[in-house]
ROFIMAR-533499 format. One line per field, with one value per residue (C-alpha): residue number from 1; chain; x, y, z. Coordinates in Angstrom, 2 decimals, decimal comma, padded with zeros to 5 digits. Layout:
ROFIMAR-533499
n = [NUM  ...]
chain = [A  ...]
u = [X  ...]
v = [Y  ...]
w = [Z  ...]
END
This chain:
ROFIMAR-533499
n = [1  2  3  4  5  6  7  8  9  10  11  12  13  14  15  16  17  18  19  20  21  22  23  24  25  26  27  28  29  30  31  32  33  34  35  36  37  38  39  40  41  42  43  44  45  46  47  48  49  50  51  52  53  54  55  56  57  58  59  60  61  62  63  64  65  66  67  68  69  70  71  72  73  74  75  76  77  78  79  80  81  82  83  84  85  86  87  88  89  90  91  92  93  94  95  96  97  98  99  100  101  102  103  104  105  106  107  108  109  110  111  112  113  114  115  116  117  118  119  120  121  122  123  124  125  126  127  128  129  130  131  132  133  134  135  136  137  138  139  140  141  142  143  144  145  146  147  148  149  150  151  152  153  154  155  156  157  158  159  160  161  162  163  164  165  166  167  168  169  170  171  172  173  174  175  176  177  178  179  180  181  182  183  184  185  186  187  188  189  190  191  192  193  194  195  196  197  198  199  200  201  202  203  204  205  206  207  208  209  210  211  212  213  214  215  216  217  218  219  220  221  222  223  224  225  226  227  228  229  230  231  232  233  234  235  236  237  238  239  240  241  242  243  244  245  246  247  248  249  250  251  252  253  254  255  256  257  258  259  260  261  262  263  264  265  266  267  268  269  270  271  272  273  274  275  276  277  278  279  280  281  282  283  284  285  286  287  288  289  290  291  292  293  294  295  296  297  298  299  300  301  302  303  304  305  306  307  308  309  310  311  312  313  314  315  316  317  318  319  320  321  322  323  324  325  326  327  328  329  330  331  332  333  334  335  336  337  338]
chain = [A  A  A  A  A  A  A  A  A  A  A  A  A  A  A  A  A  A  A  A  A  A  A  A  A  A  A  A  A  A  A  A  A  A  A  A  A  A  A  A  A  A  A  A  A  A  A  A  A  A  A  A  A  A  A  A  A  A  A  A  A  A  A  A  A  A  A  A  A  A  A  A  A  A  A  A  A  A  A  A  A  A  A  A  A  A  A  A  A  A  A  A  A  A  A  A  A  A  A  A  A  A  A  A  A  A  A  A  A  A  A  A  A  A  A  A  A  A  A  A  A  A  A  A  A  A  A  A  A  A  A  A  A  A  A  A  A  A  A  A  A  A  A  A  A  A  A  A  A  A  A  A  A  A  A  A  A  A  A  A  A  A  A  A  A  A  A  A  A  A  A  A  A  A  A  A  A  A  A  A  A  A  A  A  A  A  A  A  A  A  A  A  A  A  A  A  A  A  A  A  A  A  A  A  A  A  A  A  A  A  A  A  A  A  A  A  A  A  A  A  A  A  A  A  A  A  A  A  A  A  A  A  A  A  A  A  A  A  A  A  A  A  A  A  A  A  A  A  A  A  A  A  A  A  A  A  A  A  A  A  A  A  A  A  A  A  A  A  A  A  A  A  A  A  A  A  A  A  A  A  A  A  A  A  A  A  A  A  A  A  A  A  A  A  A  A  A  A  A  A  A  A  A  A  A  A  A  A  A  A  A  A  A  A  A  A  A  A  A  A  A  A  A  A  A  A  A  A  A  A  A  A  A  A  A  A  A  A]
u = [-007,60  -006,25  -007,51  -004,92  -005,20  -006,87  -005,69  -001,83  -002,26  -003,30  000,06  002,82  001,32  001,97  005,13  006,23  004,11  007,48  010,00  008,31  008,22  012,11  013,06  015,64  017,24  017,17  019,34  022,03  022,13  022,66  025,68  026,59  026,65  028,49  031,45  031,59  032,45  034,39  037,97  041,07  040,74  039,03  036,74  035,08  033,94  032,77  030,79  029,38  028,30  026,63  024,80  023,98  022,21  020,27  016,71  016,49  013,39  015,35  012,72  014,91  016,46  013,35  011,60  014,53  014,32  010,08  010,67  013,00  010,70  007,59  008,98  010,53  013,91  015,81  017,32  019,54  021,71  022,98  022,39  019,52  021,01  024,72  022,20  019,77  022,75  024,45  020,76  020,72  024,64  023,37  020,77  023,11  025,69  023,35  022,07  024,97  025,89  022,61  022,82  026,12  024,67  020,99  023,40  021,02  021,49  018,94  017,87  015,38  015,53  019,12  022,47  023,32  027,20  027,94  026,72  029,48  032,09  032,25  031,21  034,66  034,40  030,60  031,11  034,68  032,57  029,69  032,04  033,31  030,32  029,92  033,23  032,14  028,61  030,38  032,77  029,65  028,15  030,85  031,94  028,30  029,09  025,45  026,03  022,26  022,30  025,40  024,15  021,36  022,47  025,55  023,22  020,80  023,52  024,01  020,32  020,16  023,14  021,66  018,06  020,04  022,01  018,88  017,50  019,96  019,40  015,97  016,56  014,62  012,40  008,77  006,81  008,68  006,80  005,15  006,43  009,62  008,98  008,42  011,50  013,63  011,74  011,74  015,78  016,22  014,39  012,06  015,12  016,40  012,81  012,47  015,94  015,31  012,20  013,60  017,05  014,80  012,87  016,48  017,41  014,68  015,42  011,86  010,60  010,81  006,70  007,31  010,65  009,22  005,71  007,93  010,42  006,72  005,49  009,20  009,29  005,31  005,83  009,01  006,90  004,22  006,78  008,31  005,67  004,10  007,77  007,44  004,22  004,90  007,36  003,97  001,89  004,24  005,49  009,10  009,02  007,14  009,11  012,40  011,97  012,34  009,01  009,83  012,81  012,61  011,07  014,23  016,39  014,89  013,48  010,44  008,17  004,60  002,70  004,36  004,10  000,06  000,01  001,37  -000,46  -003,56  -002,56  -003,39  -000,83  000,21  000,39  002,65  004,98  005,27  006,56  008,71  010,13  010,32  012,38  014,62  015,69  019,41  017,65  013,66  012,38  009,32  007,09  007,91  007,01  003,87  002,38  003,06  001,53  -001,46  -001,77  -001,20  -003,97  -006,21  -005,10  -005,64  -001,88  -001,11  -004,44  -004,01  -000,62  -001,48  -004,23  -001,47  000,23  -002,42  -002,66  001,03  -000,04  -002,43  -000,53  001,78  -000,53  -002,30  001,16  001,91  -001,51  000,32  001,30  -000,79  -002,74  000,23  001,14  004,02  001,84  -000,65  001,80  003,45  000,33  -000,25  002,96  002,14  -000,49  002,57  004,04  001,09  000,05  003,00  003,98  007,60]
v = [007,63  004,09  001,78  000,13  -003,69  -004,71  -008,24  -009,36  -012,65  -010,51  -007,65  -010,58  -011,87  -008,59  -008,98  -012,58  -011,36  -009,03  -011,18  -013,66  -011,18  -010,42  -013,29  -014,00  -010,94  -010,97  -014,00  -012,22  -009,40  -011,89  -013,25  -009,63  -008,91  -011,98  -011,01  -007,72  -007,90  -010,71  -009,58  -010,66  -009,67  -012,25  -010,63  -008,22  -011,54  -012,92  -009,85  -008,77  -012,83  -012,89  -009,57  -009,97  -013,19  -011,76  -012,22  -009,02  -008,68  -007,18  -005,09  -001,83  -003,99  -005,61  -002,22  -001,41  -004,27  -004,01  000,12  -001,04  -003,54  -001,29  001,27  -000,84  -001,48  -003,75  -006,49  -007,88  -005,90  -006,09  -002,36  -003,40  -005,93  -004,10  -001,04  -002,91  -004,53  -000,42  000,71  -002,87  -002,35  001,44  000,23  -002,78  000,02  002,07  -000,45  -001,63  002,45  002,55  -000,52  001,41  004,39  002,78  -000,15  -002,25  -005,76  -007,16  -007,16  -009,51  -011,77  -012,15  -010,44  -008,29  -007,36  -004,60  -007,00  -009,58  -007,88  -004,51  -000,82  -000,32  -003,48  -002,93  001,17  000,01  -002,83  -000,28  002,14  -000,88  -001,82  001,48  001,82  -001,05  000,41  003,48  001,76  000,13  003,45  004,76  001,37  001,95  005,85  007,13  010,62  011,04  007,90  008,84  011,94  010,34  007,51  009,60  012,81  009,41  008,55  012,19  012,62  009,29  010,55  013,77  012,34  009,99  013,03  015,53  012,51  012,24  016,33  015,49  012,96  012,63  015,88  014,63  017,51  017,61  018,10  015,95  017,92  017,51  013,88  013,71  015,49  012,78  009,68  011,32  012,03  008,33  006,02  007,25  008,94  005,12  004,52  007,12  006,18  002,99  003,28  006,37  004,74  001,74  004,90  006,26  002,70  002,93  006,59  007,24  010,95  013,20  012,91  009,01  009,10  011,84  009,37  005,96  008,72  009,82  005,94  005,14  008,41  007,64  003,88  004,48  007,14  004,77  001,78  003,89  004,96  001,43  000,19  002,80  001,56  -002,00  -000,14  -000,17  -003,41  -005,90  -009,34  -009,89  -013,59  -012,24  -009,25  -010,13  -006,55  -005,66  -004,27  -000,26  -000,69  003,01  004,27  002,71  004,26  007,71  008,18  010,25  008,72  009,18  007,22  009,37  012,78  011,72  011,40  014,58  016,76  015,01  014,55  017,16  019,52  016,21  013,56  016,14  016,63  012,79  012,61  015,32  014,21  010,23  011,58  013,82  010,15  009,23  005,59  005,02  001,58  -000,26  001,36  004,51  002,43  000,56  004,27  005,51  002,31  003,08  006,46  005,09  003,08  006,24  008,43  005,27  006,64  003,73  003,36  007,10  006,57  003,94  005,83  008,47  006,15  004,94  008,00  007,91  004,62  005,58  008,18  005,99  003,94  006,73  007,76  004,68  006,24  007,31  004,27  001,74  -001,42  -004,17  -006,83  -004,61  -002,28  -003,66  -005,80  -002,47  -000,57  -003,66  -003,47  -000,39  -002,32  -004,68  -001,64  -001,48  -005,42  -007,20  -009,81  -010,45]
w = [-019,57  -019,79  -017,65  -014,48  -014,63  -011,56  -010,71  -009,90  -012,02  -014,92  -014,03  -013,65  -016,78  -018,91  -017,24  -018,54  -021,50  -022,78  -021,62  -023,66  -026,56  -026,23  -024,60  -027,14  -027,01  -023,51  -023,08  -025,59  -022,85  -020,11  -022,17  -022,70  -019,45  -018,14  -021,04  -020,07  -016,51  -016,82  -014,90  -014,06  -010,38  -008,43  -006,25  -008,77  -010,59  -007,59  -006,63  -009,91  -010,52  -007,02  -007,76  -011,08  -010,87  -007,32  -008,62  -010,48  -013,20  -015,24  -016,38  -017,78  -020,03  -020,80  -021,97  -023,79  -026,13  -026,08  -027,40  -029,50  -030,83  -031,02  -032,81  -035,47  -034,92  -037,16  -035,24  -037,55  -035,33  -032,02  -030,94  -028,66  -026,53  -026,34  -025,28  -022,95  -021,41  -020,74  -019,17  -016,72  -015,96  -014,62  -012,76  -010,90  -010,12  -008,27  -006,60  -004,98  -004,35  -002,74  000,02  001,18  001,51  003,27  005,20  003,94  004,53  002,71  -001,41  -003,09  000,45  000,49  001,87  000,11  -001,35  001,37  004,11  002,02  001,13  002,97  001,87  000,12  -002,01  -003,39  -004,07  -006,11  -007,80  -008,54  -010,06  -012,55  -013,52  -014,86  -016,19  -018,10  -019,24  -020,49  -023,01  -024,49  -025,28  -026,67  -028,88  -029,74  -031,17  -031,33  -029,67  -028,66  -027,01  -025,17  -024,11  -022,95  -020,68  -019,55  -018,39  -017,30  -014,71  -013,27  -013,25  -010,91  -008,61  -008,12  -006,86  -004,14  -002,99  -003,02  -001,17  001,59  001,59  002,91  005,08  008,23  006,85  008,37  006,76  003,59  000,11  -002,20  -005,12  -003,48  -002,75  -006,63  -008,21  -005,84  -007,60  -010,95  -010,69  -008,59  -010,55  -013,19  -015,28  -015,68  -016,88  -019,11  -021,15  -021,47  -023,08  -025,39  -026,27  -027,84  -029,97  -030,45  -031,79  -034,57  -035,35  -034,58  -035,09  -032,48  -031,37  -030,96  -028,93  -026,34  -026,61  -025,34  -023,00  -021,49  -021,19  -019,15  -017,02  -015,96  -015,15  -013,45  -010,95  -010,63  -009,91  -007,32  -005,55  -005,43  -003,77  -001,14  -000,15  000,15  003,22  005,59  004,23  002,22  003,42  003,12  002,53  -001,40  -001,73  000,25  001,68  004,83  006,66  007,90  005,69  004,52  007,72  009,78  007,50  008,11  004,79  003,74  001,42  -000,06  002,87  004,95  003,45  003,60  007,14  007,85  005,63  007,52  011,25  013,91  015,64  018,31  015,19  013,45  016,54  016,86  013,06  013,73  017,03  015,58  012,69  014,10  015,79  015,05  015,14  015,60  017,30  017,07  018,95  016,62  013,57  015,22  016,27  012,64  011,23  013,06  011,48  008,03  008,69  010,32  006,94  004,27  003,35  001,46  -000,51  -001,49  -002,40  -004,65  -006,10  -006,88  -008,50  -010,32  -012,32  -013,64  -014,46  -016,53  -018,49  -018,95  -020,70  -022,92  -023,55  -026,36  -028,11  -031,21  -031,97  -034,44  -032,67  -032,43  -030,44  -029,15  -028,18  -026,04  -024,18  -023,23  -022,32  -020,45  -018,52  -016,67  -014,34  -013,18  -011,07  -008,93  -008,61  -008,95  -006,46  -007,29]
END
């Protein structure tokens, strides 16, 4: 298996390490972007600016352009950034869906749109920005690319209504737990990384190789998020502490501690998240039991292995420079600290 890279300096370098490697494509998707949602009304270019230019890594357009790369696109063209740009437009439209629907007031340490602008403005704004994704895609004409990002996007609805299903479900299942995070964020992974073997016209064996390298870092990525819920500091992250736990929602840590705790610790869960609202004292008593269980060093550990298929998944392709800062990459969901 492929080794995890131990030390945060070494992650956030793998991660400058691509955007470096793409860097100029990069900025031709940030002009892209601004273009595209360019409007006449007022307050959608006021709300799409302010989000857009929030702090985000960028990092599914970034792997976009690094597939792309790896498996030999040509980029004479401007397929990659016109396609990088439809995969980061996705990803800002759910994200300013999914602070409606958590009332979150917070994102990378500042307000966020909903807290703004309102719930009506930021779901309306979401919707355009994928409006605007969707006439890329099609001005792009590649039918297995549309297929992909379009079934991409139901795939991502469908995890954040399967996880408002389970809301507030203390001894729900890790599989469970897993088919949310696939659907919610590692599907977004997954096409990014394949739409850059799509790009190429790789063979089937390499596109399901970079679609297995996406899905895998996008699992590990999302597990590491949901642990920095019980030990991160918001002042690196600009996320809230108990953020998810407040909110009601069940994640990895979590699932841990219940499989583990006695018949009392398991009423306590139960009880706490049954809770129209839970308080501090709920989240101190659960920290305390992530702490008895070492929930969030076993969660970590379970991401650690998607990390490392991940990793072993970009095995078919020859020794490059592309390639190792890739297989790199995958250690950056686990150690980052931005």
């Amino acid at each position: 298996m492929g080794s995890v890279i131990p030390l945060k300096k070494s992650a956030n370098t793998a991660y400058l390490d691509l955007k470096n490697l793409v860097n100029d494509r990069l900025i031709e998707v940030e002009k892209l972007i601004e273009v595209k949602l360019d409007s006449k009304v007022n307050l959608i270019n006021k709300m799409s600016d302010y989000h857009l230019k929030s702090g985000g890594k960028r990092l599914r357009a970034l792997l976009t352009l690094g597939s792309a790369k790896l498996a030999g696109y040509d980029q004479k063209g401007t397929r990659d950034v016109n396609l990088s740009t439809c995969v980061e437009l996705i990803h800002s439209a759910t994200l300013l869906h999914d602070d409606v629907i958590d009332e979150s007031d917070l994102r990378r340490g500042i307000k966020t749109s909903n807290a703004l602008w309102g719930n009506q403005s930021s779901i309306l704004v979401g919707d355009y920005l994928l409006s605007r994704c969707f006439e890329i895609m099609v001005d792009d004409g590649d039918l297995e690319i549309l297929k992909l990002l379009s079934s991409t996007s139901s795939k991502i609805a469908q995890g954040e209504v399967k996880q408002l299903e389970h809301k507030g479900e203390a001894d729900l299942l890790e599989e469970t737990y897993i088919d949310i995070i696939n659907l919610k964020t590692a599907a977004l992974f997954s096409a990014a990384t394949k739409t850059g073997a799509c790009l190429a016209k790789s063979n089937e064996k390499e596109k399901s190789a970079l679609e297995s390298y996406g899905k895998n870092i996008g699992l590990a990525f999302q597990i590491a998020d949901d642990a920095l819920d019980y030990y991160s500091k918001e002042i690196i992250f600009g996320k809230k502490i108990g953020k998810d736990f407040y909110e009601g929602k069940v994640t990895l840590p979590l699932i841990i501690i219940f499989q583990r705790a006695d018949n009392t610790e398991r009423n306590f869960l139960i009880d706490t998240f049954k809770k129209l609202q839970r308080t501090k004292e709920d989240f101190e008593k659960t920290l305390k039991l992530i702490k008895k269980y070492k929930a969030v060093e076993d969660s970590l550990q379970r991401a650690e292995y998607f990390v490392n298929v991940s990793h072993d998944a970009l095995g078919i392709f020859e020794d490059c420079n592309e390639k190792k800062i890739l297989q790199n990459l995958t250690g950056f969901s686990l150690n980052r600290s931005f």
